[in-house]
N, C-alpha and C positions, 0 to 999 in steps of 0.2 A: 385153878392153880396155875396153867400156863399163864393167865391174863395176870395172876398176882405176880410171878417170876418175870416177865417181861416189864411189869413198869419198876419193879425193886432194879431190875437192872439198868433201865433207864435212869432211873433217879442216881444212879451209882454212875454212867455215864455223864449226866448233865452236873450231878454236883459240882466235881471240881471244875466246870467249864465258868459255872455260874459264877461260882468263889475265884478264880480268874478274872473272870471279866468285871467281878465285883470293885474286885484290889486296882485294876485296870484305868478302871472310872473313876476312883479314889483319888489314885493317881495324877488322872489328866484333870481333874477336879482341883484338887493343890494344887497343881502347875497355874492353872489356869488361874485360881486366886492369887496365887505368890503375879502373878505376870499383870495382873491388875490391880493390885498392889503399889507394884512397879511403878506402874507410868501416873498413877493417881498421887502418888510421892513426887515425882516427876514433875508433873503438871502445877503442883502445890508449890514446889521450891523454884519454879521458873517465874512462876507470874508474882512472887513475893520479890525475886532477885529483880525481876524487869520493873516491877512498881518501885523501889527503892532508887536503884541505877536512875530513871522516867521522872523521880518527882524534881522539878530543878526548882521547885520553891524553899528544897532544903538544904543548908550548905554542905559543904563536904563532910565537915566533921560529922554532921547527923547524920550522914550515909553511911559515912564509913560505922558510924556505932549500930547502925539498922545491920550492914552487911554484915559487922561482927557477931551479931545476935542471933543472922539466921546461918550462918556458918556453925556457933557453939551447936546450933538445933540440929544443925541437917549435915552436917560430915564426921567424917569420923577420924579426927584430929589427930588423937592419939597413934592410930595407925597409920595415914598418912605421912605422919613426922618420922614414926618409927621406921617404916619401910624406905624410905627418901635418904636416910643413912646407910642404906645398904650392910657391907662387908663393914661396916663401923661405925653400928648399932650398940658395941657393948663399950665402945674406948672415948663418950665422955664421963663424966664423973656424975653426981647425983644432980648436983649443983648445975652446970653446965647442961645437963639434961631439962631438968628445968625452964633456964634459961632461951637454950635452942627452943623449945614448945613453944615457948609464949612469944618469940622473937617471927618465929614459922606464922604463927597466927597470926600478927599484924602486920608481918610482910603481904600475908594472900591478900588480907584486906584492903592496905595501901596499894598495894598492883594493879588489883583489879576493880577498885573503886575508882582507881585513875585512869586506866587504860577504856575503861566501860563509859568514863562522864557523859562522850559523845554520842552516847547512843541515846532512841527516843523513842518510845512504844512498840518496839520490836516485839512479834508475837511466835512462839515457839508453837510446833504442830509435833504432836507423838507420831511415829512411824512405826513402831514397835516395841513387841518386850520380850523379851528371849531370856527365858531362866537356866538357871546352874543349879538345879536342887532346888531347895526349899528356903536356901541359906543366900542366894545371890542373882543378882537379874543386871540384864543390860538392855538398855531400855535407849532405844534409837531416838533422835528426835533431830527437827530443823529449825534451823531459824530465820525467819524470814521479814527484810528489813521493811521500814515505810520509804526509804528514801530510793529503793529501786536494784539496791545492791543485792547481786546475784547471793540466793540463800546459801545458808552456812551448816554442813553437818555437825551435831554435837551426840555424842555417845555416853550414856552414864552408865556407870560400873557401880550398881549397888550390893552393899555388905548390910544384911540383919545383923543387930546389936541388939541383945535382952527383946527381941523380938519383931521391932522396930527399924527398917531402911535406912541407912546413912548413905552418903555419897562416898566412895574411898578415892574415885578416880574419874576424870572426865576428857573426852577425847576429843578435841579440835581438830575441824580439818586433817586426821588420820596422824593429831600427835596426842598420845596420853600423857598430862601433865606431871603428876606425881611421877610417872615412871622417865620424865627428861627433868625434872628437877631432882631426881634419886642422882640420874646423872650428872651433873651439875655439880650436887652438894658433894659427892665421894670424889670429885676430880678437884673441889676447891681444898679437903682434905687430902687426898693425894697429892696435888702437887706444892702443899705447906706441909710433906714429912712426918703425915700424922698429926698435925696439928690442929684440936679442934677446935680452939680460940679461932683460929684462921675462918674456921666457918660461920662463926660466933658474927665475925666482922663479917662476913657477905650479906644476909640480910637484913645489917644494920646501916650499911652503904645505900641501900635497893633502898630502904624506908626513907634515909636524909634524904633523896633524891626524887621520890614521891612527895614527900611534905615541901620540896622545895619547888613543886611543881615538874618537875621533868618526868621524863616519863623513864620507870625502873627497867632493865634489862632484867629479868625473870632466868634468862640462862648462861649467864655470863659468869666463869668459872674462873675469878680474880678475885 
């Protein structure tokens, strides 16, 4: 009877230690999936961006149409446009919404299929991946050139969408993109009075001036 009361009380001790440590491992089990995940998303949309940017057998316009395709794939568009309006998110029209979206999207593309031409088999190495939940990971990486130039930190801010990793934000050399063109775009509306035609025309300047070869200012708040 004592030997029967001594292991009921054990089992009554060890239960919930067990179902603890069970949830525990669960736990660091998802983390650890979500965080491989990450950099495996990572790894995927870098070596597709540096093969595109790398093929110089194809002209620009074929770049630019490869980096629009892995852009519609791998970011998350809609949000990035939405957030980049900051405090005046709700004051263009449906139309003009619209417009902004698709003008956003082929401005990133023009920018940075121009600004990138020069590069050439640059190879990206993962340093980490540090998650937010289940729902977001920041995933470290470098990049490291063929021609000698000291490497480059690049930090991605990824958002799950319907279950799936988008890009929302990417962080050069300790600046995040989206969050200095939020600035950017609200101060080209602030200083035109509220007007969102006014910002309608900034990405339309950045693209003339891509396609005409020059290289785009990305923060230039005129």
């Amino acid at each position: 009877m004592v030997t029967t009361r001594i292991v009921h009380r054990t089992r009554r001790l060890i239960a919930p230690l067990a179902l603890c440590m069970a949830l525990v491992a669960s736990v660091a089990q998802a983390t650890a999936s979500t965080g491989d995940a990450a950099r495996a998303f990572v790894e995927d949309v870098s070596k597709r961006a540096i093969d595109i940017i790398s093929d110089k057998n194809a002209s620009k316009a074929e770049r630019e149409a490869q980096f629009a395709k892995l852009l519609d794939e791998t970011a998350d568009m809609e949000r990035i446009a939405a957030f980049a309006l900051g405090q005046y998110l709700r004051t263009p029209t449906p139309e003009q919404k619209a417009e902004y979206l698709s003008l956003v999207k082929t401005f990133i593309v023009k920018v940075y299929v121009t600004r990138l031409s020069d590069y050439n088999d640059e190879k990206l190495d993962i340093l980490s991946a540090k998650t937010k939940g289940d729902k977001q990971a920041i995933v470290q990486s470098e990049i490291k050139f063929t021609n000698g130039r000291e490497p480059v930190t690049v930090d991605w801010w990824l958002i799950k969408n319907d279950g799936d990793f988008k890009i929302f934000d990417v962080n050069v050399v300790g600046i995040w993109l989206a969050q200095e063109q939020r600035s950017t775009f609200t101060s080209v509306i602030r200083n035109n009075g509220g007007d969102f035609n006014a910002l309608l025309d900034h990405p339309r300047k950045q693209i003339n001036k891509a396609e005409a070869g020059e290289t785009p200012d990305v923060s230039a708040a005129n």
